[in-house]
N, C-alpha and C positions, 0 to 999 in steps of 0.2 A: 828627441834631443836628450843625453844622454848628461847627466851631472859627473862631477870628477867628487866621490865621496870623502875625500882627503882634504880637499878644497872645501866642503861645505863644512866639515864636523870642524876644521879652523876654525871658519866665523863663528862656529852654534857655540866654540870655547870661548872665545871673546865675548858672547854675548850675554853670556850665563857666568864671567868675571863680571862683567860691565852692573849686570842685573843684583848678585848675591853680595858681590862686594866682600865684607870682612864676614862677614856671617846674614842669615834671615833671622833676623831677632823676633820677629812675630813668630812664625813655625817652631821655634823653640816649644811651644807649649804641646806640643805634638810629640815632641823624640819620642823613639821607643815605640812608636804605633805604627802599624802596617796598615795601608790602604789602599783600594782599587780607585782610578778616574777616567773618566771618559769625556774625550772631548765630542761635541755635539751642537748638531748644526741647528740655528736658528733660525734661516732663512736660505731660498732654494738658491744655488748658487754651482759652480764649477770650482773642482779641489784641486789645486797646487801648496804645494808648499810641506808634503808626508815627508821628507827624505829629513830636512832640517829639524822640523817637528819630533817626529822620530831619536833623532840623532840628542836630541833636547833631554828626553828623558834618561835614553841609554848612557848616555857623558854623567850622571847620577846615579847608576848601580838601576836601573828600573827596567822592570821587561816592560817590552812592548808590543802588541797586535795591531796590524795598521791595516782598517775594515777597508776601506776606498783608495782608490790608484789615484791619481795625477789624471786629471782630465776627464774623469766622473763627473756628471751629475749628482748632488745631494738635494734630498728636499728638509724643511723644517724635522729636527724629531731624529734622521740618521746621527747614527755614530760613527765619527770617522778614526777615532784611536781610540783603542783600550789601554792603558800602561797600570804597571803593580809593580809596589814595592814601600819602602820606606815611608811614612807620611809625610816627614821634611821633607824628602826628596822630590814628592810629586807636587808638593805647594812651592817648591823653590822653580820649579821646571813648567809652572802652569804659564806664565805670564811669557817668557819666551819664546814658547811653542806655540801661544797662541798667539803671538805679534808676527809669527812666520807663516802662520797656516792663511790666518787672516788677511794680511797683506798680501802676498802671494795669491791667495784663491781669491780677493776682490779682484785683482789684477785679470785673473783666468776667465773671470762671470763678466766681465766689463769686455774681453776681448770676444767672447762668445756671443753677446747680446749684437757689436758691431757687426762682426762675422756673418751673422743668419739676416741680420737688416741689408747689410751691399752685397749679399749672394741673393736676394728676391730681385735686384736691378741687374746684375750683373755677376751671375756664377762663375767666372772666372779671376776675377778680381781678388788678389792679393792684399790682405789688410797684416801692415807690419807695424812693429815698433819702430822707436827711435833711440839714439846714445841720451836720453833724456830719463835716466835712471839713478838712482843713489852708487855713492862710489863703494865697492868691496862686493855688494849686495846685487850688483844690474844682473850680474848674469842668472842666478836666480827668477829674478824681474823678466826677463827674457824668456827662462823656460817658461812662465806663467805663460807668457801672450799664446807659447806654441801648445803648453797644454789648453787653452782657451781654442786654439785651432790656427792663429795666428804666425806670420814668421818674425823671429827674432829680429832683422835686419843684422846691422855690422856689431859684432860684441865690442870690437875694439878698431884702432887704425891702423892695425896690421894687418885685420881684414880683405879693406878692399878700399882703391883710392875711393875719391870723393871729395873733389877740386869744389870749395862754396867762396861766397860772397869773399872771404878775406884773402885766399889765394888770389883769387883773381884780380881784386886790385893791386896786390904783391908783381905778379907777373904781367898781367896786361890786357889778356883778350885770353878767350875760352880758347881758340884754336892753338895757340903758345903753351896753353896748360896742359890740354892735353897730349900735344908733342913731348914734352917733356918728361910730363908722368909716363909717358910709355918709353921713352928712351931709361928712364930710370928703376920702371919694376919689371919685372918677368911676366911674360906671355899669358902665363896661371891667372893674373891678377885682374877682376873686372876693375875698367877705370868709367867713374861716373862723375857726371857735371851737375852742379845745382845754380838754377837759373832764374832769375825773375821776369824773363820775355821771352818770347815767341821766339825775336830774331836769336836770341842767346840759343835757344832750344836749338834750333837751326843748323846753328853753329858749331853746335855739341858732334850733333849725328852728324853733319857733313865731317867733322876734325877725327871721328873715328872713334866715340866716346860710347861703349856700351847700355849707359845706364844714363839715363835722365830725370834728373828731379824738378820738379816742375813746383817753384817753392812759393808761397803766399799769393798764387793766383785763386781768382776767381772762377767757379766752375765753368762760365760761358768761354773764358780765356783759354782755361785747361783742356776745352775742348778743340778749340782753334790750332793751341798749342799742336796737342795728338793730332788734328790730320794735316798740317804743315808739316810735321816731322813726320810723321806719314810718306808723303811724298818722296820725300830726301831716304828715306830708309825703314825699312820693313823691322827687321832685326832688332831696331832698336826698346828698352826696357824701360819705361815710361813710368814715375811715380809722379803722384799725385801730392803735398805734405805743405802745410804750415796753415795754422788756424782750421785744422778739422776736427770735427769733433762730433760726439756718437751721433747728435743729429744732425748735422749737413754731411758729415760719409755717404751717405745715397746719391746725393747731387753727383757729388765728384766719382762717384762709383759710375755713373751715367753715362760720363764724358770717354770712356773706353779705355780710361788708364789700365796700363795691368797692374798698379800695385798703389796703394792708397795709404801712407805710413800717418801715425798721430802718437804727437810725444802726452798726450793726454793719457793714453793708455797705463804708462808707469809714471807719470807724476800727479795724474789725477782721478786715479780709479779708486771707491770707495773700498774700504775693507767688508770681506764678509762676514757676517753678525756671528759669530762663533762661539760656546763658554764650554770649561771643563767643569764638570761634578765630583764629587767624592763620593765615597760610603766607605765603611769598613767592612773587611772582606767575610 
């Protein structure tokens, strides 16, 4: 997955207005001095979040070495940025870069830990996110899950339909919905149903619906679910999602879903323990 660099170095300016404000009145004691920092990993973990990181320093006149890619392993002790230049420059641009690398590579180490737990039950099994991300910032959130190993699921609803609970009682019955959404998007577009029963499931794959969310069931259900819809259609793309979490994933990994989605991943994955140091050069 591929970042749009124009689109990230936006944010990293907002956030480094948001951060400096009218000035850093602490760092003031520093003008005039040059410094080298490195940021440095604390605890073993999976790295996302270089490109912003990065971008953190360079928007302040700072060079920067970026030692680990995106979807590396770190253990305690590596160094994942070297940057030099200014001393203000690199205490104005510490806290930023490490609220991006942090959050981001918690996001990556969380999706990783899931990943290797429901591939011991079930090596084909798909573990995705959800649109359950902060707003400006998801897609970032996104790349993490994929550098963790992860698939992003929908960035947005231009995506791909995904007829839930409030369409359907707008329109009426799962089969209505998905006539409709296919009369209204292009052939391109996967249309997917989110269902809370068996028969709903059913329903989905007989009315022609590619992709099946299989939403706040219980893993004995969600396995009922999969071989009823089974019956009805081979083709069809079976997710597993609501209330899972890193440790019931294996359950539901079980039941032969192909894709197992948790909005935990970017709303509740801890940060990785990250700090930057100084020295003079």
């Amino acid at each position: 997955m591929l970042l749009n660099e124009v689109k990230v170095r936006k944010i990293v300016e907002l956030a480094l207005a948001e951060d400096i404000g009218r000035a850093d009145l602490t760092s003031s004691i520093v003008e005039g001095d040059r410094a080298e920092a490195e940021i440095v990993a604390k605890e073993e973990g999976v790295v996302s979040g270089t490109l912003p990181a990065r971008l953190t320093f360079e928007l302040l006149d700072c060079e920067v070495d970026t030692l680990v890619e995106d979807g590396e392993r770190i253990q305690p002790g590596d160094i994942v940025l070297k940057a030099y230049g200014e001393a203000t420059s690199l205490l104005a641009a510490e806290r930023v870069a490490l609220n991006f690398l942090m959050r981001l590579s918690g996001i990556a180490t969380a999706t990783r830990k899931v990943v290797e737990r429901v591939r011991e039950v079930n090596p084909d099994v798909i573990v995705a996110a959800t649109r359950k991300v902060h707003p400006i910032t998801g897609f970032l959130e996104k790349k993490a899950v994929s550098d963790g190993g992860g698939d992003p699921h929908r960035f947005g609803l231009d995506d791909a339909v995904l007829i839930k609970d409030n369409h359907l009682t707008l329109v009426g019955s799962v089969r209505d919905a998905v006539r409709r959404a296919r009369e209204r998007v292009g052939f391109t577009k996967v249309i997917g149903v989110e269902v809370e029963s068996i028969e709903d499931a059913v329903e989905a794959a007989k009315a022609g619906a590619n992709h099946v969310l299989l939403d706040n069931m219980k893993p004995a259900e969600v396995r009922r679910a999969v071989n009823e819809v089974r019956k009805v259609r081979e083709d069809v793309i079976l997710e597993a999602s609501g209330g899972i979490t890193p440790e019931n994933a294996p359950e539901y990994a079980e039941t032969g879903v192909d894709v197992i989605s948790l909005g935990w991943l970017t709303h509740s994955a801890p940060a990785l323990d990250l700090s930057m140091r100084v020295r003079m050069p």
